[in-house]
C-alpha positions as CSV (number, residue, x, y, z in Angstrom):
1,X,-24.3,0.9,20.2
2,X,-25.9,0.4,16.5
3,X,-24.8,4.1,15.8
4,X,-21.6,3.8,16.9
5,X,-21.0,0.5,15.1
6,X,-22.0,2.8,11.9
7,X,-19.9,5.3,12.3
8,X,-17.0,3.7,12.9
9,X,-17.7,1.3,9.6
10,X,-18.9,4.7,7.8
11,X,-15.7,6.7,8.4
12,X,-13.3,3.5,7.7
13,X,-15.0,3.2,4.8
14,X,-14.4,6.7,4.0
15,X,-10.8,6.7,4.1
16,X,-10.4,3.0,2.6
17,X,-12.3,5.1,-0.5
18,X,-9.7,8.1,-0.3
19,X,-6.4,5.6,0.0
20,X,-8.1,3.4,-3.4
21,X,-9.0,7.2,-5.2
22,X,-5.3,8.7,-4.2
23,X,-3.7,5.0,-5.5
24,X,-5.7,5.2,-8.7
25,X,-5.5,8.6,-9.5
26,X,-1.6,9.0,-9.4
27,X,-1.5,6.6,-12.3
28,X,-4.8,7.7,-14.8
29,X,-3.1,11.4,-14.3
30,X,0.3,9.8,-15.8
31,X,-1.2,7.8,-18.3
32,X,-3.6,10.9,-20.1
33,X,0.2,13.1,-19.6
34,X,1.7,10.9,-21.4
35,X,-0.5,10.3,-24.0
36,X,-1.4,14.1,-24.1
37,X,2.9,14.3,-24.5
38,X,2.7,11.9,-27.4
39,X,0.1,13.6,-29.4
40,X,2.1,16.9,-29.2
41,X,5.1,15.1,-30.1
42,X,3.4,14.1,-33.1
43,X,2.1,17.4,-34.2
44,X,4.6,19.7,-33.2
45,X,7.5,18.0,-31.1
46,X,10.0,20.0,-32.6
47,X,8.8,23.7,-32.4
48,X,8.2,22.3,-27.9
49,X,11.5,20.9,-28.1
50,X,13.7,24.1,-29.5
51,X,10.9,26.4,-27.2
52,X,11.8,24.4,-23.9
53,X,15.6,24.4,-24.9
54,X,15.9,28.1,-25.4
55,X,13.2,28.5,-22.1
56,X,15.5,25.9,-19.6
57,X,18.8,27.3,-21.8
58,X,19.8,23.6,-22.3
59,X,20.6,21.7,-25.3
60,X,19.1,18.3,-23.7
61,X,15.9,18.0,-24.2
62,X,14.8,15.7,-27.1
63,X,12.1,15.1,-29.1
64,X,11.7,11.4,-27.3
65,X,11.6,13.2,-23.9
66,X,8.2,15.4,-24.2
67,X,5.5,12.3,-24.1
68,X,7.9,11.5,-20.4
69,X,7.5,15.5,-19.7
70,X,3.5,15.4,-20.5
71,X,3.5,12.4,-18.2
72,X,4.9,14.1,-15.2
73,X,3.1,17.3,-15.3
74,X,0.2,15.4,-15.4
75,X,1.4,13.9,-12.5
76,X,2.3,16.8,-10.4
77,X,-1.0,18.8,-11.8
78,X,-2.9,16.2,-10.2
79,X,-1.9,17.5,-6.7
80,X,-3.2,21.2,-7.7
81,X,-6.5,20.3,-9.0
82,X,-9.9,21.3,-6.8
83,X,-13.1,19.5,-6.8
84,X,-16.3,20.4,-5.4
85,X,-18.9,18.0,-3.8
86,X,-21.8,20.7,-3.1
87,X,-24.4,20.3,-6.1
88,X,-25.9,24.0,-5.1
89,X,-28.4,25.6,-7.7
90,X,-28.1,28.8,-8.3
């Protein structure tokens, strides 16, 4: 019965921690994009800006947009990133 009882709180607790790591994560990833996007803005916003017009073929993208841009790359490369939990010596 005690081993059930600790399983059960064990694995609730175990996705409890995913749902708080997946709700924290989305933003922290936004956040360093963004600032990443403003720091290349800074230092060379406009050879990214005419590079991504000629790329996308568009005349729309602004100098103002790439810190936005940064943000949601960072965003979406959150999704593609792998971690490892095994602490193997080799």
């Amino acid at each position: 019965m005690k081993d059930t009882v600790l399983t059960t709180t064990t694995a609730a607790l175990a996705v409890l921690g995913f749902l708080a790591l997946l709700i924290f994560i989305a933003p922290i990833s936004i956040f360093f994009g963004w600032v990443t996007g403003l720091i290349v803005n800074w230092i060379c916003g406009d050879f990214v800006t005419r590079g991504l017009n000629i790329i996308l073929g568009e005349g729309s993208i602004t100098r103002d947009m790439i810190p936005t841009i940064g943000g949601a790359l960072g965003f979406i490369g959150g999704f593609f990133k792998s971690y490892s939990a095994s602490k193997s010596k080799k």
